[in-house]
N, C-alpha and C positions, 0 to 999 in steps of 0.2 A: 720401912716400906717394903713391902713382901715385893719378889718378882712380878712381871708382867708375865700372865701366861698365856699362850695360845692354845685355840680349840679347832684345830680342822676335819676335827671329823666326828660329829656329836647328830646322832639321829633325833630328832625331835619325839618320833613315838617313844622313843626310853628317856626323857630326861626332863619331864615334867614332872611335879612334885606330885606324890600321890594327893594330899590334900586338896590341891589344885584339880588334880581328877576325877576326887569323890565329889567334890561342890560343881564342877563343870555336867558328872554324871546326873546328878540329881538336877540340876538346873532344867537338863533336856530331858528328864523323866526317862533317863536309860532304869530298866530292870534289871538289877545284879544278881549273879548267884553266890551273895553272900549276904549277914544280919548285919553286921557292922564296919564300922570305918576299920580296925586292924585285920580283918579279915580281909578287908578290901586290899588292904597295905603287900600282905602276904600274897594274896593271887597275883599283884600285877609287879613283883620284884623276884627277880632272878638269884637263887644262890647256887651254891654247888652241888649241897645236897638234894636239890629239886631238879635244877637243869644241867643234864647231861651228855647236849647235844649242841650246836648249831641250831639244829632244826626247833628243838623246845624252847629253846631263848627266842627263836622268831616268831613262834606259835604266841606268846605271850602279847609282843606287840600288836599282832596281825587278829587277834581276838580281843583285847579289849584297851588295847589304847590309844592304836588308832582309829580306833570306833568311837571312841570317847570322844576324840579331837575332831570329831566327821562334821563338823557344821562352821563357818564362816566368825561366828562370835566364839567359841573353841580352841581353833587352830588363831585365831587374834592372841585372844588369851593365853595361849600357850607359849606361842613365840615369844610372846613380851616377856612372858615369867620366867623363861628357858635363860632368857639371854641378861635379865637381872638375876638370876640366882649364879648364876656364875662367875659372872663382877664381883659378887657380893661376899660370894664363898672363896674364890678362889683368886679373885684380881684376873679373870680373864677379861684382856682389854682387845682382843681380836678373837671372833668366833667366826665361824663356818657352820651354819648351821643345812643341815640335809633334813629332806622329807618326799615322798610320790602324793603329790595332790589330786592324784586320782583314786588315792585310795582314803583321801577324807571330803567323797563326794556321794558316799552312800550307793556306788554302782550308779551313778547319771541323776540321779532323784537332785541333786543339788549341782547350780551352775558351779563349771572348774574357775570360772573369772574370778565367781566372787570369794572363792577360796584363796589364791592365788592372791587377791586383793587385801583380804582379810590378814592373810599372813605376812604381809609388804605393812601393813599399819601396824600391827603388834612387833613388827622389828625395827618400823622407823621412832614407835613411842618407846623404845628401851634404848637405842640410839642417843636419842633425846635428853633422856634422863640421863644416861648414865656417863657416853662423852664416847659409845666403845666405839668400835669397828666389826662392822659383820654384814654378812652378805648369806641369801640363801643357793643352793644345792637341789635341786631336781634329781630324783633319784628314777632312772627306767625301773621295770624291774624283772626280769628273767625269766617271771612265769606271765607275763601280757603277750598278747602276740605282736607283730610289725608297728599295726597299725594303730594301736594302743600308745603303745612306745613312740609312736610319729607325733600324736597329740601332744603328748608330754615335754617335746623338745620341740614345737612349735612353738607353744607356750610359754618354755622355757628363753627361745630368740624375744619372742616379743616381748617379754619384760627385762631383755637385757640391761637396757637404761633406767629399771628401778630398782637392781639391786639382786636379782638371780642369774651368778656370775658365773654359773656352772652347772654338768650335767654330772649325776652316777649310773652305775648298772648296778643295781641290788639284791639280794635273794641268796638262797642257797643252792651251792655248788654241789649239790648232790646229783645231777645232771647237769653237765656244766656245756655251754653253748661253746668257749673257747674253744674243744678238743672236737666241733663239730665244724667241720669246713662248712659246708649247709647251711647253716643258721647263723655263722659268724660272719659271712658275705653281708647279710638283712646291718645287726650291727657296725660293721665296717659304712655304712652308708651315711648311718646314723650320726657318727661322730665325725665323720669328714663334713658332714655339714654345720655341727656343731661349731666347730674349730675354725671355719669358714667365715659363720657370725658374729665371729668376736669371743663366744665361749671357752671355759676350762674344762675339760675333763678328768674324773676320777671314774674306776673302776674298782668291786669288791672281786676278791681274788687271791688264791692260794691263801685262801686263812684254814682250811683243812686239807685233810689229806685227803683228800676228792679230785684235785685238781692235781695238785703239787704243783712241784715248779715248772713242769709242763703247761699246766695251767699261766701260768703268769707271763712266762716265756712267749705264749699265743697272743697274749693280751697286745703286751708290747711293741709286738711285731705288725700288728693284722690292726688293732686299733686304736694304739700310738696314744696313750693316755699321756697328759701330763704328772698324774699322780696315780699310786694302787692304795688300795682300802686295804690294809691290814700284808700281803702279802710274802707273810712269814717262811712259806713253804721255800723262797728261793733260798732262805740261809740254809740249803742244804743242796744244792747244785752250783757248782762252779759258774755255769756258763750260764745262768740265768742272773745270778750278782755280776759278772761280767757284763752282761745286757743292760742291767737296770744302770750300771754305773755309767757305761758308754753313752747312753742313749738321755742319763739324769734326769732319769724318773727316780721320783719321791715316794719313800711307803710312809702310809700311815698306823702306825704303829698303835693296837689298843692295849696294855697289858692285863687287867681285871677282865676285863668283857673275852681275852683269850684266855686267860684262866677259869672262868665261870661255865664258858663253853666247849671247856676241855679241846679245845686248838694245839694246845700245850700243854702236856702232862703234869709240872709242877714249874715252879719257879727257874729251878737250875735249868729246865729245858727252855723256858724263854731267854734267863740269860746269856744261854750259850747263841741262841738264835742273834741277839742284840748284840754281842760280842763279835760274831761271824760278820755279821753287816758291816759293821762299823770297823775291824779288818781290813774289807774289801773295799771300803772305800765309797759301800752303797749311802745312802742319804736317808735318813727319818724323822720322823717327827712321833710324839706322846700324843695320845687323846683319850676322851673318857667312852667314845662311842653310844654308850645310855647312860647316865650318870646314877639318875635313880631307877632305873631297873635294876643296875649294878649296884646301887647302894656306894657310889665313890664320887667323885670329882679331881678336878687336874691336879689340885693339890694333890692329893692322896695318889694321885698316880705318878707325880713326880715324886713326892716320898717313898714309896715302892720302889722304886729305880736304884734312888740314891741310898737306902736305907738300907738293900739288900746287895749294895756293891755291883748291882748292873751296868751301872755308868758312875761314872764322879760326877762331882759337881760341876767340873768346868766342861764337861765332855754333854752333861744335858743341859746346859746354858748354848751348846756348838748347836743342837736338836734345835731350840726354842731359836735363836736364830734360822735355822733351816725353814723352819714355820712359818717366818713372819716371810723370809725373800723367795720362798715358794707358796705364802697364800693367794688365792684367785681374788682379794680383794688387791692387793700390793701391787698385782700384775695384772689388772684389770683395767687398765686404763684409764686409770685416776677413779674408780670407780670405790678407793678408800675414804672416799671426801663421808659419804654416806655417815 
């Protein structure tokens, strides 16, 4: 029997099976700009030699698959497939799954409820079937403004009791709102009321060198997440691993989706990152972040770890622990039963 693995940090726009996308596109008479199913394949998966940024790995999602997923029977179907393909593949028997359901409402043309709704049945029929645990993630996202972001985490309270256990901030830190006293007051409001209504927070942060570990360090301090998306940049300041360890906030740790999006220049530069951490005593967790955008799953990224001497075996079994007593399902208020 393979390991049980966790997944806290998997974006729904990346980790839907292309097949799934071409049959859901066609279904709603989306118009591609490609002739066939492997053309298709290639536009919406991320490699190295295509994407060479942050920003081009988001472009991807934000143009055609979460456009794809923009309708109510979409986003059902996705969710369900997302959270069996990964049982399936991988024995993930706890997921976390994330997504902004305001960005599969077509701009307003589509109620946010029935999205929202849609996407609470497609997790409760893979639940069902398959025995797992999972819970969904609202993601803000950096480029909405206040008021945008308020809806989202209304939203977010009111289905607290059906299984959306938490809030993200997402986007790229290419203007990053942390290093901006201004704009991170608006924020700071946001998630004291989150944390208020029973919610968990994560936040995406210092995964490039945009922010660095000043980035993270702000995070921290000003809006007190329980966990960071990715937050690489601290294994290279003292006193931000000092922080995170003090304060036992959790990173989420992607390794392919940082290597795809050149976050880290090669391998040896993540494992010294993963090394550093784990030194200091900071806490993480593995995830696949898009699975098939990235062409991987947790399998494969726990293979990666252990395969290239990043961690031992008994040192990412200490991770996968960390995973399960820091997910927002576990700590949720018996809200694992789901």
């Amino acid at each position: 029997m393979p390991r049980e693995l966790v997944d806290l940090h998997i974006h729904v726009g990346g980790a839907v099976a292309p097949h799934i996308l071409w049959s859901i596109a066609h279904q709603q008479g989306f118009k591609l700009p490609v002739k066939n199913y492997f053309e298709f394949v290639e536009l919406i998966t991320s490699t190295p030699d295509k994407v060479k940024s942050l920003e081009e790995y988001l472009k991807i999602m934000h143009t055609w698959t979460e456009k794809i997923q923009s309708s109510p029977g979409a986003i059902e179907r996705s969710v369900y497939e997302v959270i069996g393909k990964e049982y399936r593949s991988s024995n993930v028997s706890h997921i976390e799954l994330r997504f902004n359901p305001m960005k599969r409402n077509l701009h307003s043309e589509l109620d946010l409820d029935h999205i929202i709704h849609a996407a609470l049945r497609g997790m409760d029929r893979a639940i069902l079937e398959y025995g797992v645990k999972a819970c969904l993630i609202f993601c803000l996202a950096r480029e909405f403004d206040h008021r945008l972001n308020a809806i989202i985490l209304e939203k977010a309270i009111k289905y607290r009791n059906r299984g959306v256990l938490g809030i993200d901030l997402a986007g790229t830190e290419k203007d990053a709102l942390e290093l901006k006293p201004e704009m991170v007051v608006q924020y700071e409001e946001l998630f004291a009321r989150a944390r208020a209504a029973g919610l968990k927070t994560t936040i995406h942060t210092g995964e490039t060198a945009g922010t660095g570990a000043e980035g993270v360090m702000a995070v921290v301090e000003r809006l007190k997440p329980h966990r960071i998306g990715h937050g690489i940049r601290a294994a290279y300041d003292e006193n931000a691993m000092k922080l995170l360890k003090e304060r036992d906030v959790v990173l989420e740790l992607c390794p392919t989706s940082n290597l795809h999006t050149r976050a880290v220049e090669n391998l040896q530069e993540f494992k010294h990152i993963v090394r550093t951490l784990w030194d200091r005593g900071v806490k993480f967790t593995f995830n696949t972040d898009g699975p098939y955008l990235l062409n991987t799953d947790m399998s494969r990224e726990i293979e990666l770890v252990e395969t290239n001497g990043i961690l031992s075996s008994t040192q990412v079994d200490q991770t996968l622990a960390w995973a399960r007593e820091y997910s927002f399902i576990t700590n949720g208020n018996g809200q694992g039963a789901f």
